[in-house]
C-alpha positions in Angstrom: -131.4 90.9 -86.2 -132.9 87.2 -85.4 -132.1 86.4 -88.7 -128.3 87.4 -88.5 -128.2 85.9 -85.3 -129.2 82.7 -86.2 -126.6 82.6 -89.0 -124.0 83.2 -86.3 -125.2 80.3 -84.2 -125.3 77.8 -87.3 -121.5 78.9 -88.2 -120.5 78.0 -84.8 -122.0 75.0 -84.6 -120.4 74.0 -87.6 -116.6 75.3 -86.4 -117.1 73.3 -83.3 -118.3 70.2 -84.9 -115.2 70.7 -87.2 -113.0 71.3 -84.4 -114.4 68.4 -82.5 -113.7 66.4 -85.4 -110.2 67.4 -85.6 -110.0 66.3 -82.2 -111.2 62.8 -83.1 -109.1 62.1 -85.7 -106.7 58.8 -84.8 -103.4 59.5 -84.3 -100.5 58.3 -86.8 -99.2 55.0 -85.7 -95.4 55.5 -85.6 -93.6 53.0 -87.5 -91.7 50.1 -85.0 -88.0 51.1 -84.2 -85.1 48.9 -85.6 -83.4 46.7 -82.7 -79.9 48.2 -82.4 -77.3 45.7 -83.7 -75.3 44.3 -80.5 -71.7 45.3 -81.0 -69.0 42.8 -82.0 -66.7 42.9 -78.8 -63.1 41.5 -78.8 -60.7 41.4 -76.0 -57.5 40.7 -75.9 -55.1 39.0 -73.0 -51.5 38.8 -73.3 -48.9 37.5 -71.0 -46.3 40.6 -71.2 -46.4 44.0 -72.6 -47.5 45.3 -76.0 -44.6 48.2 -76.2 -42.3 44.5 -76.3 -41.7 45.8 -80.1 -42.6 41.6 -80.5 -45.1 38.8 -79.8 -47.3 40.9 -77.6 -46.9 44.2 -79.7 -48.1 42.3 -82.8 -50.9 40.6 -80.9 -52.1 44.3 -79.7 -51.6 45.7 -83.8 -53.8 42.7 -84.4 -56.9 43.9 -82.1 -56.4 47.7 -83.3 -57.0 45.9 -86.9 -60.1 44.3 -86.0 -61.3 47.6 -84.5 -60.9 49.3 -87.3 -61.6 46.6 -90.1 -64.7 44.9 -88.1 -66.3 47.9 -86.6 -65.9 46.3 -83.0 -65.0 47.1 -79.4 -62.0 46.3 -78.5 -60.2 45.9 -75.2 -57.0 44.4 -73.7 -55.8 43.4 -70.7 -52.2 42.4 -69.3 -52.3 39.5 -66.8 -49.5 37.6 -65.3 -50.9 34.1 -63.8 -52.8 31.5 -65.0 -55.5 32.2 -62.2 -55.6 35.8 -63.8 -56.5 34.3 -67.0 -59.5 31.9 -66.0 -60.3 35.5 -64.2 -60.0 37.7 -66.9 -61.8 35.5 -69.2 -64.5 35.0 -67.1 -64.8 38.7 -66.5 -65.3 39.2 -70.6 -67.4 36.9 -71.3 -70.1 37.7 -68.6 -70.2 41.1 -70.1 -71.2 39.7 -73.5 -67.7 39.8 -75.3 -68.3 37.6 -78.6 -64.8 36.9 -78.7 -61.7 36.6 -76.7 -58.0 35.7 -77.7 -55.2 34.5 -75.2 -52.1 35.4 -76.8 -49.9 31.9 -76.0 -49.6 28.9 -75.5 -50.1 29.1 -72.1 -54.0 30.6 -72.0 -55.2 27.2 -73.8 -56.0 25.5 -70.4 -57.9 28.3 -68.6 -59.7 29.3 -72.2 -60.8 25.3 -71.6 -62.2 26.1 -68.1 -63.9 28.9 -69.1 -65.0 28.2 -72.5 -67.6 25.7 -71.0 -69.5 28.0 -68.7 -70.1 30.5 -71.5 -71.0 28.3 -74.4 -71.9 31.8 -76.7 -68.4 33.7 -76.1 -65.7 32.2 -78.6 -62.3 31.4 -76.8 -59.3 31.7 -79.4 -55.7 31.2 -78.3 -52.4 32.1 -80.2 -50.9 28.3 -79.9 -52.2 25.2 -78.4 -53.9 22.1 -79.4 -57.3 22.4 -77.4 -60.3 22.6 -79.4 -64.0 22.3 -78.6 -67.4 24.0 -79.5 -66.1 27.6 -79.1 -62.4 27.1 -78.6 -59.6 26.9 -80.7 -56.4 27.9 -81.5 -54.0 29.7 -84.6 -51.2 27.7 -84.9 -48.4 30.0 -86.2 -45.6 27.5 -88.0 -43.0 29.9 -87.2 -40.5 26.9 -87.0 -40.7 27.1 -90.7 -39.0 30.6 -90.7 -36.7 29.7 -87.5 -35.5 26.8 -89.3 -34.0 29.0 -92.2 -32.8 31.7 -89.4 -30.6 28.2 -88.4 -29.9 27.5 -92.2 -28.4 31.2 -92.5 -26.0 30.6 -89.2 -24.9 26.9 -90.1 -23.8 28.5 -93.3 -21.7 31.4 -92.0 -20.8 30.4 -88.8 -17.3 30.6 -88.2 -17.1 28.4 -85.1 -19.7 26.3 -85.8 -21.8 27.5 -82.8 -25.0 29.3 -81.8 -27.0 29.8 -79.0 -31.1 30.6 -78.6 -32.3 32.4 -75.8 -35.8 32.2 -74.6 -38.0 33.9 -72.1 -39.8 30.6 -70.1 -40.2 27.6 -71.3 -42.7 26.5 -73.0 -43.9 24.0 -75.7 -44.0 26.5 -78.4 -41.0 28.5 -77.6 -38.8 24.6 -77.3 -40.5 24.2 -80.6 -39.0 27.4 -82.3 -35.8 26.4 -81.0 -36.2 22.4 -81.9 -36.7 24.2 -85.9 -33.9 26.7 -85.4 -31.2 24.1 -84.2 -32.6 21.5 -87.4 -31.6 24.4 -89.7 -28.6 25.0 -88.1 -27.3 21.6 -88.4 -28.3 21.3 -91.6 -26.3 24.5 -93.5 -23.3 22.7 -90.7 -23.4 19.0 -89.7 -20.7 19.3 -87.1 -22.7 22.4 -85.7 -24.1 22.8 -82.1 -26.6 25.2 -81.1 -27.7 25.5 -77.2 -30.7 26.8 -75.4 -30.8 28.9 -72.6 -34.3 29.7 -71.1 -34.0 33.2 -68.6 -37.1 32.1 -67.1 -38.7 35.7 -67.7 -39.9 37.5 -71.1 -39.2 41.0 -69.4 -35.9 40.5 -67.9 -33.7 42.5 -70.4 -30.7 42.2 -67.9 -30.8 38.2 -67.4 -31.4 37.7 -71.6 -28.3 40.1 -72.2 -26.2 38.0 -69.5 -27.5 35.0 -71.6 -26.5 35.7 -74.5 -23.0 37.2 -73.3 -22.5 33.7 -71.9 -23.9 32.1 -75.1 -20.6 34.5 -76.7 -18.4 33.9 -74.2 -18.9 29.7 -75.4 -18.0 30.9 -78.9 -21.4 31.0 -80.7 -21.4 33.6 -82.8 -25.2 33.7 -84.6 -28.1 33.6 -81.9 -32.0 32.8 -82.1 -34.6 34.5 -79.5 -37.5 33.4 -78.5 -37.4 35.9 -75.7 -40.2 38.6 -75.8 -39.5 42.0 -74.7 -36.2 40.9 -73.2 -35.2 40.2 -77.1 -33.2 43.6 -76.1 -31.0 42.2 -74.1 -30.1 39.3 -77.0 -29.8 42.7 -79.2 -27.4 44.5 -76.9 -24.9 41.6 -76.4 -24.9 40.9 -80.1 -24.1 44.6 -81.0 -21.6 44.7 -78.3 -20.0 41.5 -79.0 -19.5 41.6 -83.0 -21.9 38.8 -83.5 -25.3 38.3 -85.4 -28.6 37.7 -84.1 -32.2 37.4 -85.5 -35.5 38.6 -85.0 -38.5 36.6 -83.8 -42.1 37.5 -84.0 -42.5 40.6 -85.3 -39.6 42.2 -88.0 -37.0 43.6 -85.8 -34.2 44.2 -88.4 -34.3 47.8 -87.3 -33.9 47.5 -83.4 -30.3 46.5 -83.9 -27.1 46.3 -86.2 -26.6 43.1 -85.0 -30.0 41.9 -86.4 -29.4 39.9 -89.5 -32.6 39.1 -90.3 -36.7 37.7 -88.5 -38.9 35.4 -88.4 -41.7 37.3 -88.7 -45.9 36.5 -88.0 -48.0 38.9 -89.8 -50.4 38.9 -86.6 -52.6 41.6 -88.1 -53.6 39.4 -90.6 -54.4 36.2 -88.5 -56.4 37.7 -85.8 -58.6 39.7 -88.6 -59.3 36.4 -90.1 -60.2 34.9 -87.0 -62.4 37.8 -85.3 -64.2 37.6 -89.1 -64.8 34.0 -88.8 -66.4 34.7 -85.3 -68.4 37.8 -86.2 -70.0 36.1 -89.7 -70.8 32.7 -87.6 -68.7 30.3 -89.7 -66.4 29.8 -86.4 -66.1 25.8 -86.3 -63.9 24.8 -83.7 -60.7 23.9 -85.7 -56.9 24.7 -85.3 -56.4 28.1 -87.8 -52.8 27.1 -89.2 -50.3 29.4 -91.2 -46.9 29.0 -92.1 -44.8 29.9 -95.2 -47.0 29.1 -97.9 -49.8 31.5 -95.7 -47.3 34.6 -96.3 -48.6 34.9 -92.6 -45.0 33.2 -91.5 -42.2 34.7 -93.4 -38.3 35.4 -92.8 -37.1 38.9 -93.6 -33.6 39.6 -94.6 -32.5 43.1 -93.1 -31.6 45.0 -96.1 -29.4 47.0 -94.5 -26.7 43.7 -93.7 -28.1 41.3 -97.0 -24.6 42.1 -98.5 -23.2 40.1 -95.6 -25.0 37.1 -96.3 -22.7 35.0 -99.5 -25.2 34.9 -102.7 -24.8 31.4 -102.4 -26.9 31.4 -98.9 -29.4 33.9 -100.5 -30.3 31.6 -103.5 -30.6 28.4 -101.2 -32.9 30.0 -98.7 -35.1 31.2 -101.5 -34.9 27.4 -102.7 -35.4 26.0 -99.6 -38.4 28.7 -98.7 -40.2 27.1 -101.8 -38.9 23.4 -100.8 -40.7 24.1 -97.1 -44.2 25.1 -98.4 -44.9 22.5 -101.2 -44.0 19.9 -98.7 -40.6 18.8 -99.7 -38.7 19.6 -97.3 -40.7 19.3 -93.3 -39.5 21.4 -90.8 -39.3 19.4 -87.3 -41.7 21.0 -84.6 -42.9 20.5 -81.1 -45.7 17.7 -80.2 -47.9 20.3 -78.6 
């Protein structure tokens, strides 16, 4: 009975020594976690609304690209004063945003303000000439495809007159028109083309009235520069018998009257741009496109190209090729 006894207390011993052992035994070390990657974030601000079917629609397609081509976070904003830019801006950028475009012209001077107090958020605006560190903007030549809108009229003009109609105006916008009226005057020498600015890119009502008085003068081709009020140009054409062209995004389909566009492949640009940003090889320069880019291109409506003479076809082609190896330099804006 000792005996047995004595077994039992030597087999115990040994489970709890075993068990104590087990006990003892150091822990795993867990291997270090990965630092999450901090998300690429791109806003957008834009002077007027993206449903515009235009220059702020195609600015808006542009961040939706980025989204979905760079993985980033996206968001937009519509602001209507140049305090509500610096504002804006400032309002990104102090929540980390990596990049921020102001689509015009007129964001490059508070992208300038701001651009200095946060040195690590890249400022990019959609015209301009102000460059730094972490600012700079993509110069879209769209003169080059204006000017052969201009080419088109001067050549089928039957009263040797036109008109453009633009929202406010600004450098950029004057410029389009400087390129449109050049082209005009050279497919008519004798021709005159005049520029009426509404003073607003979302008064439909005042751009329609324009361009009815633009009619009533006898032009019969008309250039817009005008925004979501490009509507109004559309909608006088079509009721007046008389052409009119596109700007900004293809708009051959918004109208009858809507011979052809002058058309920026925005999509394209701003992915560029974000892609220089997110990969670090952002260097402060003015991004440039025109014809030669494909970014800048004019699009015939293929519904009305049998109304344009052959003639006119083959010399815009010509002149299209003329325009991006340099031969032929489309006047522009000193902006």
């Amino acid at each position: 009975m000792r005996r047995r006894q004595a077994v039992a207390a030597v087999l115990l011993a040994a489970f709890t020594f075993t068990a104590c052992a087990k006990k003892e035994a150091p822990a795993p070390v867990a291997a270090p976690e990965t630092p999450k990657a901090k998300p690429f974030q791109v806003a957008l601000l834009t002077p007027g609304p993206i449903s515009d079917a235009g220059w702020n629609a195609g600015a808006y397609e542009g961040l939706k690209a980025i989204e979905k081509e760079l993985g980033a976070t996206i968001s937009h904003v519509q602001v209507g004063s140049p305090s509500e830019y610096e504002e804006q801006f400032r309002a990104y950028a102090s929540k980390g945003y990596a990049l921020c475009f102001g689509h015009g012209f007129e964001f490059q001077d508070s992208a300038a303000v701001v651009a200095k107090e946060f040195p690590k958020t890249v400022f990019i605006t959609t015209s301009g000439s102000k460059v730094g560190p972490n600012q700079a903007p993509i110069v879209f030549e769209l003169e080059q495809a204006a000017y052969l809108a201009g080419l088109v009229a001067g050549r089928m003009t039957k009263t040797a007159k036109a008109g453009m109609v633009g929202g406010k105006e600004i450098p950029s916008i004057a410029s389009t028109f400087l390129a449109f009226e050049a082209g005009f005057k050279a497919g008519n020498p004798g021709g005159k083309a005049t520029a009426v600015y509404t003073g607003s890119f979302e008064d439909v009502a005042g751009a329609k009235a324009a361009t009815l008085a633009l009619a009533d003068q006898k032009a019969d081709f008309i250039f817009h520069n005008a925004d979501a009020a490009a509507l109004g140009v559309f909608k006088a054409a079509t009721e007046r018998g008389i052409y009119a062209f596109g700007s900004n995004k293809n708009q051959n389909d918004l109208a009858p009257s809507v011979l052809a566009s002058a058309v920026i492949d925005m999509t394209h640009a701003y992915v560029e741009a974000a892609r220089l940003v997110k990969d670090g090889r952002f260097d402060g320069k003015p991004i440039r496109y025109g014809l030669s880019s494909k970014v800048i291109s004019f699009v015939i409506n293929p519904a009305l190209a049998g109304k344009i003479p052959a003639p006119v076809l083959s010399e815009v082609e010509r002149t299209t090729k003329e325009i991006e190896d340099g031969r032929v330099i489309v006047p522009r804006g000193n902006f």
